[in-house]
Jmol script that loads the backbone (N, CA, C; Angstrom):
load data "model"
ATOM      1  N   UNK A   1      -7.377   3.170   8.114  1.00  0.00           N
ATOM      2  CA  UNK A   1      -6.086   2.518   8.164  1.00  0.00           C
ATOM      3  C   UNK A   1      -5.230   3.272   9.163  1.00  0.00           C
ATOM      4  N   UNK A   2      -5.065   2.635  10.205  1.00  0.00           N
ATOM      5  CA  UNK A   2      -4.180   3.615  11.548  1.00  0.00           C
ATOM      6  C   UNK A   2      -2.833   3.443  10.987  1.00  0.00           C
ATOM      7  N   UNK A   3      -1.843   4.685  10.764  1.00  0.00           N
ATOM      8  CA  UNK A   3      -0.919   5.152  10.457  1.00  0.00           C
ATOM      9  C   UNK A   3       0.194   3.833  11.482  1.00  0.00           C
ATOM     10  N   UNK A   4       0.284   4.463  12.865  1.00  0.00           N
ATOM     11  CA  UNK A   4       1.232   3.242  13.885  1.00  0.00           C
ATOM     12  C   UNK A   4       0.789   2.190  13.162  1.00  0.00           C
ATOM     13  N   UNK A   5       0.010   1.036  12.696  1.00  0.00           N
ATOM     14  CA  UNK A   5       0.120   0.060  12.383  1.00  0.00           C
ATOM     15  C   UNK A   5       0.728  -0.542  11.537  1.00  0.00           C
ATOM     16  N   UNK A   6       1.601   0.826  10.329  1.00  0.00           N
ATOM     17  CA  UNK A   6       2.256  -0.229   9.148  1.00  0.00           C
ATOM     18  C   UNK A   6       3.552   0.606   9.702  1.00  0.00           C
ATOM     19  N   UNK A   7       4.529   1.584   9.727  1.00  0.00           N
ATOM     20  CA  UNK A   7       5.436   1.821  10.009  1.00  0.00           C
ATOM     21  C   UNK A   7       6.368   1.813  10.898  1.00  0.00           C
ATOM     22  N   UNK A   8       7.710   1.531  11.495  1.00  0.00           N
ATOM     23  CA  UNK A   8       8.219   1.774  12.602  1.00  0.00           C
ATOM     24  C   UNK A   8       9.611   2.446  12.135  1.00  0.00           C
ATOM     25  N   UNK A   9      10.034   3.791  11.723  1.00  0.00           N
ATOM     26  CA  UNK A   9      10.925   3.992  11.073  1.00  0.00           C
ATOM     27  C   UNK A   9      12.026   4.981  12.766  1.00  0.00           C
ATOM     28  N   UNK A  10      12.880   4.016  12.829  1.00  0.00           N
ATOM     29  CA  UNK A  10      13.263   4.336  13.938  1.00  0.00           C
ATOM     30  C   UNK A  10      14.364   5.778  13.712  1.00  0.00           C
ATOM     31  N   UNK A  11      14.355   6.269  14.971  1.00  0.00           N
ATOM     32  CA  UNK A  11      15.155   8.142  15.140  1.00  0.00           C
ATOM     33  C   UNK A  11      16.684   7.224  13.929  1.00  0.00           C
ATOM     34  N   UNK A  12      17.249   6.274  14.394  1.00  0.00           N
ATOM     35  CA  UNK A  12      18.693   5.923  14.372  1.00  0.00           C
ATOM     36  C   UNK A  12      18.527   5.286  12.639  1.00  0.00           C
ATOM     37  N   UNK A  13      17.463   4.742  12.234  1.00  0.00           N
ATOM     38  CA  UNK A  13      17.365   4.130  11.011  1.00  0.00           C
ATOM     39  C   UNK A  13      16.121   4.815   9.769  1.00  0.00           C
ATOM     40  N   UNK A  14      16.715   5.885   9.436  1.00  0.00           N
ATOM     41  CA  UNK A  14      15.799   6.490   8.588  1.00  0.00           C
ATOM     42  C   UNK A  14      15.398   5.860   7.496  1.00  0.00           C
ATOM     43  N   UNK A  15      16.346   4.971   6.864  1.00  0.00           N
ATOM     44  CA  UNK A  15      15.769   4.309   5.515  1.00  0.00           C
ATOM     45  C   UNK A  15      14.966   3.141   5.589  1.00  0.00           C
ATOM     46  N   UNK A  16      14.398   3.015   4.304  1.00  0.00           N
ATOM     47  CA  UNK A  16      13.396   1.695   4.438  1.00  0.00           C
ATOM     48  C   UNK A  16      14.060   0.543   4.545  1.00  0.00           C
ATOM     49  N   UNK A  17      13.737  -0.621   4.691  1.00  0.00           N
ATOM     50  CA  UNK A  17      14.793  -1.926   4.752  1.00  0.00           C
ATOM     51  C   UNK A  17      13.699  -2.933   5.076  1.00  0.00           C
ATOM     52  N   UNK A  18      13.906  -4.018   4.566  1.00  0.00           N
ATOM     53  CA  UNK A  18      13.131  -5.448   5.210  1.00  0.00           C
ATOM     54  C   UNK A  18      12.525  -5.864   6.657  1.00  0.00           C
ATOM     55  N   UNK A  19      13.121  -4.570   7.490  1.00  0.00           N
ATOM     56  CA  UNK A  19      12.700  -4.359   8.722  1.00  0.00           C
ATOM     57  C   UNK A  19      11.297  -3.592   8.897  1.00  0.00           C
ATOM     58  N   UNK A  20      11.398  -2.278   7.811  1.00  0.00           N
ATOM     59  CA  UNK A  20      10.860  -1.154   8.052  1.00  0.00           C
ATOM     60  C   UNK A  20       9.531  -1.469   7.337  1.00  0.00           C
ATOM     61  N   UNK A  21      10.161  -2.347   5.656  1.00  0.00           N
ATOM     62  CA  UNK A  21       8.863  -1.707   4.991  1.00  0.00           C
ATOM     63  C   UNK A  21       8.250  -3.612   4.929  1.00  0.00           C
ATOM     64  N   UNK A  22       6.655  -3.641   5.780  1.00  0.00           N
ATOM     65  CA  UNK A  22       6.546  -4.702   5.977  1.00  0.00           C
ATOM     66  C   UNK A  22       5.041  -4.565   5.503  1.00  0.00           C
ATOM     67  N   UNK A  23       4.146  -5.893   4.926  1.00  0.00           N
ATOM     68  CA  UNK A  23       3.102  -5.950   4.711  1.00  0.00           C
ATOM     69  C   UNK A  23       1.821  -5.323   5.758  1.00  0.00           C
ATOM     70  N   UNK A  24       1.009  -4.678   5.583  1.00  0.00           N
ATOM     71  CA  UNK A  24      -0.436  -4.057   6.722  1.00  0.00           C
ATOM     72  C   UNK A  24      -0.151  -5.306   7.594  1.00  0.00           C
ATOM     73  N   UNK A  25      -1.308  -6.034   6.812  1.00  0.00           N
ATOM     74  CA  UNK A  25      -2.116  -7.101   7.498  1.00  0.00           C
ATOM     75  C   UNK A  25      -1.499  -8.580   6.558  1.00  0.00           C
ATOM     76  N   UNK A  26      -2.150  -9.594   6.980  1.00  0.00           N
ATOM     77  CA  UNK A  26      -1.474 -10.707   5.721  1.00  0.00           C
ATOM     78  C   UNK A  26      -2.975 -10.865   5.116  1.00  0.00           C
ATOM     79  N   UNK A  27      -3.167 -11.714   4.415  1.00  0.00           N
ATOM     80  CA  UNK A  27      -4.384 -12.010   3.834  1.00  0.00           C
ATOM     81  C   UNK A  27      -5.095 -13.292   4.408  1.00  0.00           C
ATOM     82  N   UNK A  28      -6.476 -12.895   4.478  1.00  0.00           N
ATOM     83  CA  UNK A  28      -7.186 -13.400   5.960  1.00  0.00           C
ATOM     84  C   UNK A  28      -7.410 -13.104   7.278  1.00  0.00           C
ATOM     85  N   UNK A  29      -6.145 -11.734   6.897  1.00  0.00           N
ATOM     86  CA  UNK A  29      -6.404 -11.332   8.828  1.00  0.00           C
ATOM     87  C   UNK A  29      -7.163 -11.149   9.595  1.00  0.00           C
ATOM     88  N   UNK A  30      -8.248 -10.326   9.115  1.00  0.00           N
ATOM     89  CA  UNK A  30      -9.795 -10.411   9.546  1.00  0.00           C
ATOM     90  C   UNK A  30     -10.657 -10.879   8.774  1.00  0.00           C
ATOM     91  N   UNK A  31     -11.603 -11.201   9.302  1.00  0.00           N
ATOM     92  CA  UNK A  31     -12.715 -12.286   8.577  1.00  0.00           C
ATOM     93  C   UNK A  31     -13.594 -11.146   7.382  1.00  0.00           C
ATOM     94  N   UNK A  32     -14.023  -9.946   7.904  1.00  0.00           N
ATOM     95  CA  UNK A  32     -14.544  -9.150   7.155  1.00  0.00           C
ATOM     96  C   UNK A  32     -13.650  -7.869   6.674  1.00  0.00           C
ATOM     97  N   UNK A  33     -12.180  -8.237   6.581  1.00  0.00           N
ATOM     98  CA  UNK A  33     -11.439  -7.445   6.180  1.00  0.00           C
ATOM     99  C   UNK A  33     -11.006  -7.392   4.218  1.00  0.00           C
ATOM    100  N   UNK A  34     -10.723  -5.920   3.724  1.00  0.00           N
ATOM    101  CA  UNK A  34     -10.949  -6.484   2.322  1.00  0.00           C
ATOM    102  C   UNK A  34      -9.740  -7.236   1.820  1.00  0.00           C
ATOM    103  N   UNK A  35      -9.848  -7.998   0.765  1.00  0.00           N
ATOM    104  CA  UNK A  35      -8.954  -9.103   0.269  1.00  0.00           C
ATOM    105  C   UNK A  35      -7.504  -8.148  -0.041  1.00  0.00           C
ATOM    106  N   UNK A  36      -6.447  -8.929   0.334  1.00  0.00           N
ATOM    107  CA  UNK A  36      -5.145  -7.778   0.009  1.00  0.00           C
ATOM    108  C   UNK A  36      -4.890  -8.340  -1.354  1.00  0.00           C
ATOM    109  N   UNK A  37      -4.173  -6.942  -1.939  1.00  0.00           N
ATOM    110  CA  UNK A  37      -2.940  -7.588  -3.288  1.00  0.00           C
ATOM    111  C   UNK A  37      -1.920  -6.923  -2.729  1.00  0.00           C
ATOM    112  N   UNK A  38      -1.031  -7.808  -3.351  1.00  0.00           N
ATOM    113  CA  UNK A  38       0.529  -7.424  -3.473  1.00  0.00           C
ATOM    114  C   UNK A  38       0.928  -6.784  -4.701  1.00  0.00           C
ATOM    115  N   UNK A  39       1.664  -6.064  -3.969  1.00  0.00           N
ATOM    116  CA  UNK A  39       2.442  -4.475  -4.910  1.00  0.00           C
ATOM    117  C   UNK A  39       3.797  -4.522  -4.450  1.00  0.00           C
ATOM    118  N   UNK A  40       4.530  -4.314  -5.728  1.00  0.00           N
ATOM    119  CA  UNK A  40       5.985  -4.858  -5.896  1.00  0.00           C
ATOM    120  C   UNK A  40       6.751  -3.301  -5.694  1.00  0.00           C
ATOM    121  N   UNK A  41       7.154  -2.771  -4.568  1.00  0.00           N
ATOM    122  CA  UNK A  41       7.481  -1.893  -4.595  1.00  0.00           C
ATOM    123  C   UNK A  41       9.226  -1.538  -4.340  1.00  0.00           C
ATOM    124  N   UNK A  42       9.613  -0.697  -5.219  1.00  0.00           N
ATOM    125  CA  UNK A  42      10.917  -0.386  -5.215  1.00  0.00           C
ATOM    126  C   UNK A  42      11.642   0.603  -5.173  1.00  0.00           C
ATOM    127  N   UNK A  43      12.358   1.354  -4.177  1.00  0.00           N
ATOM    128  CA  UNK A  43      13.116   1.990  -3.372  1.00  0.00           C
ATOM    129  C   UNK A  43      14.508   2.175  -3.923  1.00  0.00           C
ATOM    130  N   UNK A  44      14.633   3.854  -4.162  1.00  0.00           N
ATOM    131  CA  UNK A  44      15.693   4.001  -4.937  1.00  0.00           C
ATOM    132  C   UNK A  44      16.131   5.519  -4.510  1.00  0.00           C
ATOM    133  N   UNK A  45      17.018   5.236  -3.081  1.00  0.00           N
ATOM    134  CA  UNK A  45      17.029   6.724  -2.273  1.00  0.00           C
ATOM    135  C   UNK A  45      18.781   6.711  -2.683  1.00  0.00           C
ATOM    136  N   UNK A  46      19.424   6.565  -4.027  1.00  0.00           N
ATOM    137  CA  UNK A  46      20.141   6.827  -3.948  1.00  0.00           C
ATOM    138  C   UNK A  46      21.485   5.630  -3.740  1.00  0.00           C
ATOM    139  N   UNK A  47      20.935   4.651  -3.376  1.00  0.00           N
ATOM    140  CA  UNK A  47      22.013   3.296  -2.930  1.00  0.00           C
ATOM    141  C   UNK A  47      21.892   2.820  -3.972  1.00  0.00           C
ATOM    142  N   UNK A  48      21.055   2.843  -4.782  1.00  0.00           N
ATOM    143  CA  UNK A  48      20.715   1.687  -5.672  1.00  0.00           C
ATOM    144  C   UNK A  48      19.048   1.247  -5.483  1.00  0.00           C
ATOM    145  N   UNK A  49      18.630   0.632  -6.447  1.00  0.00           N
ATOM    146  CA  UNK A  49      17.030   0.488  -6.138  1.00  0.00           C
ATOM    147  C   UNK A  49      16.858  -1.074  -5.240  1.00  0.00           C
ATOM    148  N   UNK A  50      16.427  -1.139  -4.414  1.00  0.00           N
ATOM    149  CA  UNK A  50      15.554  -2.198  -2.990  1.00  0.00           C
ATOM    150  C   UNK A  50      13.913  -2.742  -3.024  1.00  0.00           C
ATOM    151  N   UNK A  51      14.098  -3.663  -3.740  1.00  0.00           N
ATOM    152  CA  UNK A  51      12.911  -4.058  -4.349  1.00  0.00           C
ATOM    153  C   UNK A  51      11.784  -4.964  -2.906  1.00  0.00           C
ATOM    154  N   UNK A  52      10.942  -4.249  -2.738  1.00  0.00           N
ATOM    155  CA  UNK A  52       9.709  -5.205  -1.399  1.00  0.00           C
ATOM    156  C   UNK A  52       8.650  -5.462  -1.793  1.00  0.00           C
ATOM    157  N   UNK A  53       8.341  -6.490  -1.422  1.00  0.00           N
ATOM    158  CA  UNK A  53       6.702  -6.715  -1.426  1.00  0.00           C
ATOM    159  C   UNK A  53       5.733  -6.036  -0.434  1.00  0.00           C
ATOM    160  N   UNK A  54       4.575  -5.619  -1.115  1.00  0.00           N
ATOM    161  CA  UNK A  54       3.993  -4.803   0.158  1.00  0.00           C
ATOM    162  C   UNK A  54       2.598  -5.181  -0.341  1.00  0.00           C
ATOM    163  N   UNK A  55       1.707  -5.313   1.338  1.00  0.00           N
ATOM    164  CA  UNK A  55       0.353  -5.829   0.243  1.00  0.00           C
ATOM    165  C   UNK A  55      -0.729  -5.302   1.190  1.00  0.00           C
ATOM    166  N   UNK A  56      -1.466  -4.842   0.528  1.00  0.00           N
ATOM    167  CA  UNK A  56      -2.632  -3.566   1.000  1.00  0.00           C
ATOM    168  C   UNK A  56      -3.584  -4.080  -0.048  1.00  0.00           C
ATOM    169  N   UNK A  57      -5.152  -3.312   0.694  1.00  0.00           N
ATOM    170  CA  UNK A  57      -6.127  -3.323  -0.047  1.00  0.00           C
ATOM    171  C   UNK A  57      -6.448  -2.945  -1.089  1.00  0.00           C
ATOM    172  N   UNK A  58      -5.756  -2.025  -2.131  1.00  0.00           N
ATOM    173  CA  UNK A  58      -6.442  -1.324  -3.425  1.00  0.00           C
ATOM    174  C   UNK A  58      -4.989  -0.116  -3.822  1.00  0.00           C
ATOM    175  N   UNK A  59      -5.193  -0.125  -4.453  1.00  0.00           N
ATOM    176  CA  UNK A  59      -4.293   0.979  -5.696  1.00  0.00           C
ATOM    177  C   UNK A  59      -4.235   2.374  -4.690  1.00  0.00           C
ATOM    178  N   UNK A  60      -5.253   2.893  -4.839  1.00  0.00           N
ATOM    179  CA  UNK A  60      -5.458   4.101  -3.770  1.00  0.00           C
ATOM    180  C   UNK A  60      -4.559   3.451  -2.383  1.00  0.00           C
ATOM    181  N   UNK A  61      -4.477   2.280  -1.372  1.00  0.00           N
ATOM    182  CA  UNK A  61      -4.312   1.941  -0.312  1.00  0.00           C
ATOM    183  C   UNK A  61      -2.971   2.068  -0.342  1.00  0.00           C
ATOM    184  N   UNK A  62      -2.448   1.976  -1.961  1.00  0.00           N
ATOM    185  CA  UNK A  62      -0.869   1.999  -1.962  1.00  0.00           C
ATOM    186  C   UNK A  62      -0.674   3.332  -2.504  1.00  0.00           C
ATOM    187  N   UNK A  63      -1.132   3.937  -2.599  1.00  0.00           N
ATOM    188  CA  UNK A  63      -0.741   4.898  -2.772  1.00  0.00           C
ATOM    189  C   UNK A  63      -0.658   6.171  -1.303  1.00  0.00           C
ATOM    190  N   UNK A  64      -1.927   5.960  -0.629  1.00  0.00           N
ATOM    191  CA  UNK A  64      -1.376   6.444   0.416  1.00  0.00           C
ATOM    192  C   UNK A  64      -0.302   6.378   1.095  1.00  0.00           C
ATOM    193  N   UNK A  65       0.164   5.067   0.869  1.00  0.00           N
ATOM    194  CA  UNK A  65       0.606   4.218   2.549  1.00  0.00           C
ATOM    195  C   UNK A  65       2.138   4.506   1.901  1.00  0.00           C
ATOM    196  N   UNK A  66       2.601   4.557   0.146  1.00  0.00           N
ATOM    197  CA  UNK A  66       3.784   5.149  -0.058  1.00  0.00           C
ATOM    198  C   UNK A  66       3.913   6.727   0.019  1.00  0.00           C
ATOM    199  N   UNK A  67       3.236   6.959   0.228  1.00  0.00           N
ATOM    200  CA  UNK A  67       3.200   8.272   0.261  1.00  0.00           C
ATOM    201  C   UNK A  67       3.980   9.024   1.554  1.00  0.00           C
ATOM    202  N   UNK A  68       3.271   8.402   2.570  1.00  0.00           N
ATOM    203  CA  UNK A  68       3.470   8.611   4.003  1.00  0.00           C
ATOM    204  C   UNK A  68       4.906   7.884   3.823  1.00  0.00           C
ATOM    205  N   UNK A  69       5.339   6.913   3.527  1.00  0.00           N
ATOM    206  CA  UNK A  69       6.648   6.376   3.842  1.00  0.00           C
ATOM    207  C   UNK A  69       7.696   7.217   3.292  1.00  0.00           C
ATOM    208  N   UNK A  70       7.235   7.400   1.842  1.00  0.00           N
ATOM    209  CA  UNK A  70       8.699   8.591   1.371  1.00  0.00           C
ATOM    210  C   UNK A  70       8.469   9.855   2.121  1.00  0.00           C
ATOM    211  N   UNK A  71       7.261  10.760   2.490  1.00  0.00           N
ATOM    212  CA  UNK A  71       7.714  11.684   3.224  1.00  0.00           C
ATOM    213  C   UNK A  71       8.156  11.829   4.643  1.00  0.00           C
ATOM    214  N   UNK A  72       8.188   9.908   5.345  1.00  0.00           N
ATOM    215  CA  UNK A  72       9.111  10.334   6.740  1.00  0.00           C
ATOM    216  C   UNK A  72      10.712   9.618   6.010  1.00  0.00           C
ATOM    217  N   UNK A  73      10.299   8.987   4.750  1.00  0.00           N
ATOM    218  CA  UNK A  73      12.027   8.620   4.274  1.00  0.00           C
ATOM    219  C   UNK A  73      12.752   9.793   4.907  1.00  0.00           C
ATOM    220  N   UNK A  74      12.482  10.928   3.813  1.00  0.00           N
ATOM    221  CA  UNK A  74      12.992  12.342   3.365  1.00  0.00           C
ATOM    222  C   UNK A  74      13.199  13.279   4.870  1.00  0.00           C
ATOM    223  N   UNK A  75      12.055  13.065   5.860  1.00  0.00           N
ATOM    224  CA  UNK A  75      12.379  13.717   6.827  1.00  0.00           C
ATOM    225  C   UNK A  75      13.181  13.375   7.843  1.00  0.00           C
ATOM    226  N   UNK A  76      13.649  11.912   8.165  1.00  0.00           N
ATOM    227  CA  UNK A  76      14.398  10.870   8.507  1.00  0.00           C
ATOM    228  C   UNK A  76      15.682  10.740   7.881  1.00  0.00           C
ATOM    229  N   UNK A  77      15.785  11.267   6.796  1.00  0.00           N
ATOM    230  CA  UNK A  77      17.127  10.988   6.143  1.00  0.00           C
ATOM    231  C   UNK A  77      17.617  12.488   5.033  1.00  0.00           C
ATOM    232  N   UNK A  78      17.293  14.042   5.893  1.00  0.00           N
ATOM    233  CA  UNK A  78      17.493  14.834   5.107  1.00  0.00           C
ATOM    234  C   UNK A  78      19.304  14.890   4.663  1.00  0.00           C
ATOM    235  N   UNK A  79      20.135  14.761   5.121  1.00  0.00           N
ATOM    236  CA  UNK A  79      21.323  14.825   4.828  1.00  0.00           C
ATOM    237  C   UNK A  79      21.637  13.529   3.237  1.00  0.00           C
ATOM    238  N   UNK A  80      20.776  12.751   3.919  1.00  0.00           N
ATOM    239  CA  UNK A  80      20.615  11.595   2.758  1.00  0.00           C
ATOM    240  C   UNK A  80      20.477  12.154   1.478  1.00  0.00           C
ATOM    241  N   UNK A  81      19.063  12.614   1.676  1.00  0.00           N
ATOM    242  CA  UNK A  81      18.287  13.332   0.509  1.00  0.00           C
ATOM    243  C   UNK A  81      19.257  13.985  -0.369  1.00  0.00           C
ATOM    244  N   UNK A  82      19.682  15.152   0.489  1.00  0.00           N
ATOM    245  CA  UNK A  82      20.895  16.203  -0.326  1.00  0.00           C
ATOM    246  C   UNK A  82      21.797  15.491  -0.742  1.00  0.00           C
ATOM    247  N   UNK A  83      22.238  14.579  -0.553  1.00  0.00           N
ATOM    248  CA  UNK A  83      23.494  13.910  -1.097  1.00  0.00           C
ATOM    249  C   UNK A  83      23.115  12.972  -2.272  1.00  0.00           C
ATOM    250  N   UNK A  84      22.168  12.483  -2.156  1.00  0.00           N
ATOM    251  CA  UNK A  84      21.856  12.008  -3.429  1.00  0.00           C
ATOM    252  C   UNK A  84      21.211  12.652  -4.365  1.00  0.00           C
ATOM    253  N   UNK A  85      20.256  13.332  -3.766  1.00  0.00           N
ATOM    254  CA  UNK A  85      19.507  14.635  -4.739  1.00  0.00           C
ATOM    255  C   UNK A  85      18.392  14.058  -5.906  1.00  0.00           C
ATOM    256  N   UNK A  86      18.451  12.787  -5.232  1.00  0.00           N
ATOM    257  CA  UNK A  86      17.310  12.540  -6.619  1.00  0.00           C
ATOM    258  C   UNK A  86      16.806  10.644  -5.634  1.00  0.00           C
ATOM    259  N   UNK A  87      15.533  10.883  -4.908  1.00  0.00           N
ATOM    260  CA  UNK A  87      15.180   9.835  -4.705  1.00  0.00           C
ATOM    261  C   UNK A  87      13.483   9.368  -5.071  1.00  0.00           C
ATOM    262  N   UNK A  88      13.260   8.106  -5.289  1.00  0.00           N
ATOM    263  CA  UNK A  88      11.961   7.757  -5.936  1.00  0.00           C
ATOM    264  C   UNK A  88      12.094   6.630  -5.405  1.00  0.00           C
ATOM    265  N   UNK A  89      10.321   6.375  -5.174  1.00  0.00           N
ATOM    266  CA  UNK A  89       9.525   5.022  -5.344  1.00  0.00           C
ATOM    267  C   UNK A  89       8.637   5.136  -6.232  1.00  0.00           C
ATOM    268  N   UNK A  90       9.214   3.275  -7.253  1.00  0.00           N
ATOM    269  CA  UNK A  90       7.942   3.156  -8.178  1.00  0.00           C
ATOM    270  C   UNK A  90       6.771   1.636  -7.250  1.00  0.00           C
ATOM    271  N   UNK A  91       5.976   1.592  -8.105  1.00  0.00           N
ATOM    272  CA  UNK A  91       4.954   0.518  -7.394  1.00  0.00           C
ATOM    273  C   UNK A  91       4.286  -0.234  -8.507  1.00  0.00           C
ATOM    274  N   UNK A  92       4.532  -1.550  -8.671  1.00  0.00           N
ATOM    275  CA  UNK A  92       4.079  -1.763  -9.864  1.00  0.00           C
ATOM    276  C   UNK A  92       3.511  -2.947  -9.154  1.00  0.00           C
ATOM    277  N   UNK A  93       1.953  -3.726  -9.949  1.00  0.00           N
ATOM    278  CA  UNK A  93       1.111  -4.501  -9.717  1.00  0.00           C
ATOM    279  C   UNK A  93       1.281  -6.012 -10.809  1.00  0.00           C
ATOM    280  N   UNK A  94       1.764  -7.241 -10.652  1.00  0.00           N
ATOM    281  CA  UNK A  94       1.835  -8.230 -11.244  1.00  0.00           C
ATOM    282  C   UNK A  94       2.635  -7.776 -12.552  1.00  0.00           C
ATOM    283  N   UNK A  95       3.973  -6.844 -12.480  1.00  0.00           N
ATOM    284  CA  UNK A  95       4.381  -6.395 -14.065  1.00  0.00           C
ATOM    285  C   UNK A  95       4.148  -5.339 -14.256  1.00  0.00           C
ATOM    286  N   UNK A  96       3.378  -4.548 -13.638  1.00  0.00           N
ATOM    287  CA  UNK A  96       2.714  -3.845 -14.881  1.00  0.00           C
ATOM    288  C   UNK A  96       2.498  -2.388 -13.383  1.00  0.00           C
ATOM    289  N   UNK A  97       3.372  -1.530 -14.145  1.00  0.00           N
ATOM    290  CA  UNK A  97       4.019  -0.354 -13.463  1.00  0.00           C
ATOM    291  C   UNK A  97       2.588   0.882 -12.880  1.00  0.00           C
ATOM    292  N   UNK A  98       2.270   1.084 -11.982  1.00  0.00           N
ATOM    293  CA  UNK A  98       1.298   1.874 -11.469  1.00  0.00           C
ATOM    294  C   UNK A  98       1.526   3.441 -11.141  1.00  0.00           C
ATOM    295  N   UNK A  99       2.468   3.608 -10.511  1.00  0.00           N
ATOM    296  CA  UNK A  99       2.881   4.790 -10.188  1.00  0.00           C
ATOM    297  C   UNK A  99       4.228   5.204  -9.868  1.00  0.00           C
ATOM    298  N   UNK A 100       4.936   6.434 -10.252  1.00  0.00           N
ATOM    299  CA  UNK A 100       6.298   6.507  -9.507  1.00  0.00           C
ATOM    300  C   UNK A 100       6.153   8.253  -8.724  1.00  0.00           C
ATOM    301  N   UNK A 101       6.447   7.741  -7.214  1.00  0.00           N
ATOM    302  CA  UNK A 101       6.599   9.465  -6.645  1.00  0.00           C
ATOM    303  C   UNK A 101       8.087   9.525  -6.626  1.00  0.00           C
ATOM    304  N   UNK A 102       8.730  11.084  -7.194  1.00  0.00           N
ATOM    305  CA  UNK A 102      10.063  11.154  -7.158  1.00  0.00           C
ATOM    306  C   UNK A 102      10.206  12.429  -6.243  1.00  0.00           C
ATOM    307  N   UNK A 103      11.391  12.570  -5.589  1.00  0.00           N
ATOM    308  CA  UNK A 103      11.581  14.055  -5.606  1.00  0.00           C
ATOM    309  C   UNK A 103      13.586  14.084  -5.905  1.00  0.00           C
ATOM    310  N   UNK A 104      13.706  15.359  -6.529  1.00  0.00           N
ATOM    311  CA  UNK A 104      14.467  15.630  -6.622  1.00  0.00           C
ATOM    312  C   UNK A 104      15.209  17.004  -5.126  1.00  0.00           C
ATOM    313  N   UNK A 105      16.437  16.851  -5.263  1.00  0.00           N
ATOM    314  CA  UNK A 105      16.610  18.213  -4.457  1.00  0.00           C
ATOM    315  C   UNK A 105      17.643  19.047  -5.839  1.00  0.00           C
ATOM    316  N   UNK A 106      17.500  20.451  -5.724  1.00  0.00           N
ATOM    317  CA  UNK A 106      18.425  21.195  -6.742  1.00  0.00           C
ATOM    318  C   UNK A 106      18.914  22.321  -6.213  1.00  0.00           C
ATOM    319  N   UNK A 107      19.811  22.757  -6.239  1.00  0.00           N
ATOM    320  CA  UNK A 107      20.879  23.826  -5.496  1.00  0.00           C
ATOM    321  C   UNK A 107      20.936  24.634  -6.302  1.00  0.00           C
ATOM    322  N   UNK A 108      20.551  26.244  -6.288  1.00  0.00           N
ATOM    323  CA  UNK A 108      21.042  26.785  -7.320  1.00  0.00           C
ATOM    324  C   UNK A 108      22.346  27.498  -7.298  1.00  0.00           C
ATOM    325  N   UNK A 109      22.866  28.219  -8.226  1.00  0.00           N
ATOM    326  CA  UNK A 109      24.365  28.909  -7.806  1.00  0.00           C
ATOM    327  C   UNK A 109      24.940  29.462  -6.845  1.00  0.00           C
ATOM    328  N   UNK A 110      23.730  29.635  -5.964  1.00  0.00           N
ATOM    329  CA  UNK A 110      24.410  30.612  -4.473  1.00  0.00           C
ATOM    330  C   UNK A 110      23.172  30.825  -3.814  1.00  0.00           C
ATOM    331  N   UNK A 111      23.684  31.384  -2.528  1.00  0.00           N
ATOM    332  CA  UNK A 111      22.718  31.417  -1.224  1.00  0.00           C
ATOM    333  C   UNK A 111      21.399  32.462  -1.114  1.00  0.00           C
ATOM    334  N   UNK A 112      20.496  32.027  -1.466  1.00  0.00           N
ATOM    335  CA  UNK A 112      19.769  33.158  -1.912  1.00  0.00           C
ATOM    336  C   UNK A 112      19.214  33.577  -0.039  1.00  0.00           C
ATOM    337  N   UNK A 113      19.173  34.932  -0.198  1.00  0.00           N
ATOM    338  CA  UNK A 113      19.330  35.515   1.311  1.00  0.00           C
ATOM    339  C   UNK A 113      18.020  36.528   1.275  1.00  0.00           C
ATOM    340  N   UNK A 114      17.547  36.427   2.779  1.00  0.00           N
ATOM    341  CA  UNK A 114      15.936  36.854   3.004  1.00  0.00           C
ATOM    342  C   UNK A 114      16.158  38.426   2.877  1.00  0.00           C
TER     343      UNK A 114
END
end "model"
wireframe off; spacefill off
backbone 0.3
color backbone group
C-alpha cells in the first residue's frame, strides 16, 4: 500500500477534513484488487468529533493507514495538540466499534531541566 497514494496533508492544513481524509481506492478499482469495506471513522482533535467514511481492505489495512494519519495529524498540528491535550481516533465497522488510538499531552508542574 504506497503511503503518497492515500494522504495529502498539506504544510498550511494540518487537520483531517473531507479533503484530506479520502477513500484508497473505490471498490472495483482493480480487477484483481482485494474487495474494500468501509470503516466509519471519527476524528476528535479537540473541535469536536468529524465523522468519515474510509474504505480499505481489512481491519489490519485500517489500522495502519490510521495510524500514519494521526501521527502526521500530531506532527502537522503540534500547537494544536497542546492546546487541546487530548486527541483520538475511533474506527468502527457497520456499528460495531474496532479500535480507538488516543494520545493525550500532560504538563507537569514545572520545567524539568537537563
Amino acid at each position: 500500500m504506497a503511503r503518497s497514494s492515500v494522504m495529502a496533508f498539506g504544510a498550511q492544513t494540518p487537520r483531517c477534513g473531507p479533503g484530506h481524509l479520502r477513500p484508497l481506492a473505490t471498490k472495483g478499482h482493480a480487477p484483481h484488487s482485494a474487495p474494500m469495506e468501509t470503516y466509519c471513522v471519527t476524528i476528535d482533535d479537540g473541535r469536536g468529533p468529524q465523522k468519515y467514511d474510509m474504505e480499505l481492505p481489512s481491519v489490519g489495512a485500517a489500522r495502519e493507514e490510521l495510524t500514519r494519519i494521526f501521527g502526521d495529524m500530531i506532527s502537522n498540528g503540534v500547537a494544536d495538540f497542546w492546546a487541546a491535550r487530548d486527541w483520538r481516533i475511533s474506527v468502527s465497522k457497520a456499528g460495531m466499534p474496532l479500535f480507538v488510538l488516543r494520545a493525550a499531552a500532560l504538563e507537569l508542574s514545572g520545567p524539568i531541566e537537563a
